[in-house]
C-alpha positions in Angstrom: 0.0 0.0 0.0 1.5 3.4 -1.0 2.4 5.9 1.7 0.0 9.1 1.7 2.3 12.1 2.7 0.0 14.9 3.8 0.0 17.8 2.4 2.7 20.7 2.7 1.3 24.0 2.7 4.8 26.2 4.1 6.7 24.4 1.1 3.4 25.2 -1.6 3.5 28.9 -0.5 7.4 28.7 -0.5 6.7 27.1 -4.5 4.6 30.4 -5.0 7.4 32.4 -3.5 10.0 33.1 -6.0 9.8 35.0 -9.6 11.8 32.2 -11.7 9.3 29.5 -10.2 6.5 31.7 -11.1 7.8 32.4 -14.7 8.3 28.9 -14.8 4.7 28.2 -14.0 3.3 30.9 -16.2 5.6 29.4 -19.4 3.4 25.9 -18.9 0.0 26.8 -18.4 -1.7 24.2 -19.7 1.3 23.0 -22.0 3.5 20.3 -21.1 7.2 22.4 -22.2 10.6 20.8 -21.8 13.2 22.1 -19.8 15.1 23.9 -22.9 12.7 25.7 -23.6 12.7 27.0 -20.2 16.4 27.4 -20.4 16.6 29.7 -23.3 13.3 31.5 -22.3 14.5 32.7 -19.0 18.2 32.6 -19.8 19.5 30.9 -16.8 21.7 28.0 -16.7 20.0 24.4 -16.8 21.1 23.4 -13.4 19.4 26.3 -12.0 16.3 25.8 -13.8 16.0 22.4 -13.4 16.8 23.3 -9.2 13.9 25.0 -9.4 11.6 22.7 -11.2 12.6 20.2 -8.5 11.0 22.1 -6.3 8.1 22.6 -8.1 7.5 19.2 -8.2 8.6 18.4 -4.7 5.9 20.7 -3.6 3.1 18.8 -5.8 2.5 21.7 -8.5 4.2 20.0 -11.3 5.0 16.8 -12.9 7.9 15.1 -15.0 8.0 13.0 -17.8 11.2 11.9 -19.3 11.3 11.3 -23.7 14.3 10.0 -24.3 16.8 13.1 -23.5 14.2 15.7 -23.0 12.6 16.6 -19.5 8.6 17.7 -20.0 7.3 19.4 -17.5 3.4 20.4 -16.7 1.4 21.7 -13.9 -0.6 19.4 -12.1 -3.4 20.7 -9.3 -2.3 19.9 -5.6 -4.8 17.3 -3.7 -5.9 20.1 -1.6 -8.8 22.2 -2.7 -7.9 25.6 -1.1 -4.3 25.1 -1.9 -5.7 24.1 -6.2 -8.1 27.4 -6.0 -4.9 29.4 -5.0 -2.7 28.4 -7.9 -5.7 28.4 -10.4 -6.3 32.2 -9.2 -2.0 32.5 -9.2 -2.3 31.2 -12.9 -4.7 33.8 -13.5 -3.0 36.5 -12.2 0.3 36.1 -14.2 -1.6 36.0 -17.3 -2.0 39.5 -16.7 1.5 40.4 -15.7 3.2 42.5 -18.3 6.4 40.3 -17.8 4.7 37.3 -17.5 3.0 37.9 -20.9 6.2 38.9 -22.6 7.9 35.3 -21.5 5.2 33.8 -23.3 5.4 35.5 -26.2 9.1 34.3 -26.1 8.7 31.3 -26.2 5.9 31.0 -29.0 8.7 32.5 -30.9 10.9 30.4 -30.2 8.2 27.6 -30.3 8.1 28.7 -34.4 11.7 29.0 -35.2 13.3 26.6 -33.0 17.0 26.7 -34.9 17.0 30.5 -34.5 16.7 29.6 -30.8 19.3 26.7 -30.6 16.3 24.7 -30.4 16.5 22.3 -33.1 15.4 18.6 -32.5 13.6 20.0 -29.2 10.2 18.9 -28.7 7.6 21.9 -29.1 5.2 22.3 -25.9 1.7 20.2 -26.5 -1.2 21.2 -24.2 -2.0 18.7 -21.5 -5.0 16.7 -23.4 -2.4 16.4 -26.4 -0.1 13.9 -24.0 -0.9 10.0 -23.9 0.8 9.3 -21.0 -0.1 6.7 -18.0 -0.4 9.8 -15.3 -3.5 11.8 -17.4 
């Protein structure tokens, strides 16, 4: 029988906490991206990126799926209703952030020219319902 951790609420408001795990929240809406993309979005260096999608997912906001090399990530609601309204209403909320808006706007540029963006060979970002994997 699987162990049921309860859930975290410090470390979830921690998640919420910081820009770069915002901005990495707001770049995969409802889009499963991989990590480069989130690399050459934000323009930090893949171990800090990934550092910070670690703890994304440690917190119960995201999940990870591994194709081959690439690392897709996605959001995925927390088991706690008060704690899914939040980031729902979070999600919401950087959709309207000026900021916020440009990094998208970035990345659906480089989404369409991929070598321009030392992206070529990357898989492009599929919404959720796109993905046939075990977990949806």
């Amino acid at each position: 029988m699987a162990r049921q951790t309860q859930f975290d609420m410090e470390q979830f408001f921690q998640a919420l906490g910081d820009n770069t795990r915002l901005r990495l929240l707001n770049l995969m809406g409802d889009q499963e991206v991989c990590v480069c993309y989130f690399v050459e979005i934000l323009g930090g260096p893949q171990p800090k990126i990934s550092r910070h999608l670690a703890y994304l997912r440690s917190a119960g906001i995201v999940s990870a799926r591994r194709e081959g090399k690439w690392m897709h990530y996605r959001i995925v609601m927390p088991p706690h209703i008060g704690a899914s309204q939040i980031l729902r209403q979070t999600l919401d909320w950087l959709k309207e952030d000026k900021a916020m808006v440009a990094d998208r706007a970035r990345l659906t540029r480089a989404c369409c020219s991929p070598a321009k963006y030392a992206l070529d060979g990357a898989p492009l970002p599929a919404t959720v319902s796109e993905q046939n994997c075990e977990s949806c």
